[in-house]
C-alpha positions in Angstrom: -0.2 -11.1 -12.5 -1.8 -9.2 -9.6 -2.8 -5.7 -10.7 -1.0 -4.0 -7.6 2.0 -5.8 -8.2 2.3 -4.7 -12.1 1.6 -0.8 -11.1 4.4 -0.9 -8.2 7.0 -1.6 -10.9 6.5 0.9 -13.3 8.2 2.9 -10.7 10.1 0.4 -9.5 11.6 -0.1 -12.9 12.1 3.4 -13.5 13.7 4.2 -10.4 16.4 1.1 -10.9 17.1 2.8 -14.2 17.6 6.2 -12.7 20.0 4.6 -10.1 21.7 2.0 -12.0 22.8 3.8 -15.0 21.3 7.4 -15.3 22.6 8.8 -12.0 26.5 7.4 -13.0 26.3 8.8 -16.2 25.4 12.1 -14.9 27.6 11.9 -12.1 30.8 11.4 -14.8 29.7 13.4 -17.4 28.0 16.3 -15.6 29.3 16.5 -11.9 28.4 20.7 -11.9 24.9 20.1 -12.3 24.6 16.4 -10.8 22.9 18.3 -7.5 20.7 20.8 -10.1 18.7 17.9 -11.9 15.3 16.7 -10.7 14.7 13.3 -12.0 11.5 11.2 -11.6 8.9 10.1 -13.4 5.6 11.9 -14.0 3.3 13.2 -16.3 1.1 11.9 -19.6 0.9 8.5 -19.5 -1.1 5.7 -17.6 2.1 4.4 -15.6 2.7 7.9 -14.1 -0.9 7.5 -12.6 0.4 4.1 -11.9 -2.4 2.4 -14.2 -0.4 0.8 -16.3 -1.7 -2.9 -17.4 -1.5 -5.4 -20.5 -3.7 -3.2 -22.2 -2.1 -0.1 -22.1 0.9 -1.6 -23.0 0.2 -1.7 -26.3 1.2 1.9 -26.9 3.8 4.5 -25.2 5.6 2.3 -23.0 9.0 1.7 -22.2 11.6 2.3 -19.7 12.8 6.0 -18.7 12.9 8.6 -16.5 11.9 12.5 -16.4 15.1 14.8 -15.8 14.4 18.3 -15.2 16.6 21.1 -16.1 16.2 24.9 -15.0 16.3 26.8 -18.6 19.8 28.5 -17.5 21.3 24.8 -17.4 19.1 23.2 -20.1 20.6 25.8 -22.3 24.4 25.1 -21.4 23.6 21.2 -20.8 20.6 20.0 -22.0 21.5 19.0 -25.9 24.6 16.9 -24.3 22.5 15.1 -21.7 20.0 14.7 -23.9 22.1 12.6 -26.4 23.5 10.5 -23.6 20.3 9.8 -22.3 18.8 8.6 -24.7 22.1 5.9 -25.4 21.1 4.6 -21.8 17.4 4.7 -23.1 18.0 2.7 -26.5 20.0 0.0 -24.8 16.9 -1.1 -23.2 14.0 -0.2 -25.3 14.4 0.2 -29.1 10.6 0.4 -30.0 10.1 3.5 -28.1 7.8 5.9 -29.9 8.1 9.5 -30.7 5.6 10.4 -28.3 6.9 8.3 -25.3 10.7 10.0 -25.8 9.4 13.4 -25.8 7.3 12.9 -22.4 10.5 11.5 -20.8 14.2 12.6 -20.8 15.7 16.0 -20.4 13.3 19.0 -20.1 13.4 22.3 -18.7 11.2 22.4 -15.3 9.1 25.1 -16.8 8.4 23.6 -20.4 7.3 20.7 -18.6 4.6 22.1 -16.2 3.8 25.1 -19.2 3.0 22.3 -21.8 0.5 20.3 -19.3 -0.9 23.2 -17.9 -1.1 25.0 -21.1 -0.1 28.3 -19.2 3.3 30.0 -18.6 3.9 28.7 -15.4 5.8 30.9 -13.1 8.2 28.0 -11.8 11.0 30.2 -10.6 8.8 31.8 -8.2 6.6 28.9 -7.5 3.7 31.5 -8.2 0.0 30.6 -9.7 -2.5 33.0 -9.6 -6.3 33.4 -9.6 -6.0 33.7 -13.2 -4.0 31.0 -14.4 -6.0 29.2 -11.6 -9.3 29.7 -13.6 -7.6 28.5 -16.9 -6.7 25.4 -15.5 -8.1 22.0 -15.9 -8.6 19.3 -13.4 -7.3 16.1 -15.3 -3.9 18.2 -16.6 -3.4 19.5 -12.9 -3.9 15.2 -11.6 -1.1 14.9 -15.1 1.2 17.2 -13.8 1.2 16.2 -9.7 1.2 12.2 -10.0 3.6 10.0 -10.6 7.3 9.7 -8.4 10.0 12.4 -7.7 13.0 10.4 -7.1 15.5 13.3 -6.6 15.3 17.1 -6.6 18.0 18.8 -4.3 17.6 22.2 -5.9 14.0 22.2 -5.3 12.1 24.4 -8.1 10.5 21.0 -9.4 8.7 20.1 -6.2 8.2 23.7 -5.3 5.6 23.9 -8.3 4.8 20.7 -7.5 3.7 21.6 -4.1 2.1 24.6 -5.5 -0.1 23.3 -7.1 -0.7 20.0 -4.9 -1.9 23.0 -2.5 -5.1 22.9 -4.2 -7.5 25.7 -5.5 -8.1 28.9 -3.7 -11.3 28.7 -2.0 -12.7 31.3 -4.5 -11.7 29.4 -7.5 -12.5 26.0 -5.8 -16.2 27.0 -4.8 -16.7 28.6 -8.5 -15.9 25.0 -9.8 -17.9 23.6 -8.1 -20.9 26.2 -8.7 -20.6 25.1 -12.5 -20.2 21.2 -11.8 -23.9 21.6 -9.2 -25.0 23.5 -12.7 -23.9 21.5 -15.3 -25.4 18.1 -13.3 -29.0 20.0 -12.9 -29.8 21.4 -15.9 -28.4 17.8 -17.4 -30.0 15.3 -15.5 -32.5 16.9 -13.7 -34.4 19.4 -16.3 -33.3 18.5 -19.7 -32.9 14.7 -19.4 -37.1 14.4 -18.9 -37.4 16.8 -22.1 -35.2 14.9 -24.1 -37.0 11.7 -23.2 -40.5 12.8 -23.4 -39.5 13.8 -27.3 -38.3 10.3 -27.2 -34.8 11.6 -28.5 -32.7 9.3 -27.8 -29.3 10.8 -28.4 -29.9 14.1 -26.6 -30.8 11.9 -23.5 -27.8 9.9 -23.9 -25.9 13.2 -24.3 -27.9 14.6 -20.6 -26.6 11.3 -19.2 -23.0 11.5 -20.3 -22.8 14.8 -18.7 -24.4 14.1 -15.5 -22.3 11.8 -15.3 -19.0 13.7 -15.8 -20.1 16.4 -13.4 -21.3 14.2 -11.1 -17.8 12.8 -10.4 -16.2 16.1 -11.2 -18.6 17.3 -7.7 -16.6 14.0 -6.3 -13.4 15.1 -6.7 -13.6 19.0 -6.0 -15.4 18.2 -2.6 -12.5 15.9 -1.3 -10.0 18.7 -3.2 -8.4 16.1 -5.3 -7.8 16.0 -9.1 -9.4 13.6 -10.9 -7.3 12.1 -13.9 -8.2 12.1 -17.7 -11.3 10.5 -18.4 -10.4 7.1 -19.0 -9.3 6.6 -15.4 -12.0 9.1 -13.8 -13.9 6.4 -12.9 -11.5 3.8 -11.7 -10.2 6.6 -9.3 -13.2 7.7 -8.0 -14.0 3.9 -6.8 -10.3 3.7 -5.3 -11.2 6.9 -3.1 -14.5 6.2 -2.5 -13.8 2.1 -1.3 -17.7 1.1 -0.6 -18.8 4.1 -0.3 -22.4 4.5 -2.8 -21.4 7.5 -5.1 -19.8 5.6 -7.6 -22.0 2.3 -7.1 -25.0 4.9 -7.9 -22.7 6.3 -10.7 -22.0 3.0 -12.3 -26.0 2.1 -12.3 -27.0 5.6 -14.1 -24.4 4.7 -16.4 -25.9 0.9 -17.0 -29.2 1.6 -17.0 -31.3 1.0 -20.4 -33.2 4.2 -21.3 -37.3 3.4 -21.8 -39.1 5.0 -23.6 -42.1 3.4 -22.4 -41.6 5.1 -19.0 -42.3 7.9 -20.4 -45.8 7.0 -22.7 -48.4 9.0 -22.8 -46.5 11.8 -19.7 -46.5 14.9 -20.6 -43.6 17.4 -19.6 -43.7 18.8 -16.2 -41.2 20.7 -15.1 -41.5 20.0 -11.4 -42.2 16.4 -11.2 -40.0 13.5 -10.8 -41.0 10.7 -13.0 -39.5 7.9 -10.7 -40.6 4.9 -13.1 -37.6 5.9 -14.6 -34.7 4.3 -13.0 -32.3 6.9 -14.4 -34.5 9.3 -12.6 -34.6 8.4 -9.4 -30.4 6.7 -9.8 -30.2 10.6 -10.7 -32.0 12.3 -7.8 -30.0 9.6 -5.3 -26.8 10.9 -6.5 -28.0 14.7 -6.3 -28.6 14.1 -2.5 -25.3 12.4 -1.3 -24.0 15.3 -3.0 -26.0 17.5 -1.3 -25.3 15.4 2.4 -21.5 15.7 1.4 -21.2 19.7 0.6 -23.6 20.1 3.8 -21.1 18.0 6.0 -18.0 20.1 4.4 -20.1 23.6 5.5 -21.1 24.8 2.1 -24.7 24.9 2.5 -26.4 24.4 6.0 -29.3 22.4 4.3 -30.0 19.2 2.1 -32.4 19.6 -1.0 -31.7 17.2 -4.3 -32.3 20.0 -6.2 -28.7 20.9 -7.1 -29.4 23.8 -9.2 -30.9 25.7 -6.3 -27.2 26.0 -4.7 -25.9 27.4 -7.6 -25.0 30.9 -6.3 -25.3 30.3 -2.9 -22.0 28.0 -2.5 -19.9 31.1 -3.6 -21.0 32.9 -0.4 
């Protein structure tokens, strides 16, 4: 089955659901509050990031639907609706698991967003600030924007939504990246030649894991978009990037066999590049499209592979 075709009707499915039978039920059962409820489907879960395949569909899947309450009508409403829910719910898909009913069905709008975000989310004010900002992580911020909102008349869900979907202050946004130019540098291009010139093999492989994760962490802050959780980092990045070479350089400093005999008989330099190394020099092409791309988005005004001398400077 085509990939694009299988993604599609995750929400597809879900949204037939909600129309079908959800929506009536609410519309009989709860006609006061049929105009209050946001319903959709987003959140934890590879089909919300719309990455749903064979393989993933071996745990937490089934049909459902998101329906978010504020707390004045969760309280009043919510048990009620909840029951009847998850009737509708159990006529389809009997082998739901715990985890799959508690990250669909009825919520309160600020539960949901608090217990992704792991902050008290101000969602009746749609307010975040610098604060909560700095406390936040990027793959919870991509869990709690993706996916579908299907309906949401009173507006508090999407206003969050929006909220955050509005991106990082530029304060906050430049400090991320300031630790991601950081992180990459001392990784890759200082410790990674230590670590191999002690021939220690597991603290290289530890430099290159982190490289790694920074280096597409720099991806996504530069083009101001979340990345997802790890596991679909990657697959993201490619889908953003189309042909571009980031992620082909990415995918050979991952692949690449660490060699030891590169390294025979160097001793540690600080300031040279040992380019025999092809996880050097995969490294050192990386640090300069990086560099190109913050230059091109006016960060810096000059390109220099040395990422850790920007550190500082791109908070200006």
């Amino acid at each position: 089955m085509d990939r694009k075709v299988l993604d599609n009707s995750v929400f597809d499915r879900s949204r037939r659901f909600y129309e079908a039978e959800v929506a009536p039920m609410i519309h009989e059962k709860f006609p006061e509050i049929e105009a209050r409820i946001a319903v959709g489907i987003v959140g934890e879960g590879s089909d919300c990031f719309g990455y749903d395949d064979f393989v993933s569909r071996d745990h937490d899947f089934g049909t459902g639907v998101c329906l978010w309450l504020t707390d004045e009508d969760y309280e009043k409403y919510g048990n009620l609706l909840s029951i009847l829910y998850n009737e509708l719910v159990n006529k389809h898909d009997s082998n739901l698991t715990e985890r799959l009913m508690e990250r669909r069905g009825v919520m309160t709008i600020h539960s949901f967003y608090s217990n992704i975000l792991n902050i008290d989310c101000d969602t009746d004010n749609a307010i975040i600030t610098d604060e909560d900002w700095q406390r936040l992580d990027h793959s919870c911020l991509a869990t709690a924007t993706n996916g579908e909102v299907f309906r949401d008349d009173l507006g508090k869900f999407s206003a969050y939504r929006k909220a955050l979907l509005n991106y990082y202050p530029d304060k906050i946004w430049k400090e991320c990246i300031n630790m991601e130019l950081h992180l990459f540098s001392q990784s890759m291009q200082v410790n990674y030649a230590r670590c191999m010139t002690r021939k220690d093999i597991v603290a290289a492989e530890m430099c290159r894991a982190q490289g790694i994760k920074s280096a597409m962490q720099l991806f996504f802050l530069l083009n101001r978009i979340y990345p997802p959780y790890y596991k679909w980092t990657f697959k993201k990045m490619e889908e953003l990037e189309g042909t571009g070479d980031i992620s082909e350089l990415i995918a050979k400093l991952a692949g690449t066999y660490l060699d030891f005999s590169k390294w025979e008989g160097l001793p540690y330099v600080a300031d040279r590049l040992n380019l025999k190394d092809e996880v050097v020099s995969f490294t050192e092409r990386i640090a300069t499209r990086i560099a190109t791309i913050m230059k091109e988005k006016g960060l810096v005004n000059y390109i220099d592979p040395y990422l850790e001398g920007y550190v500082g400077k791109v908070l200006i």
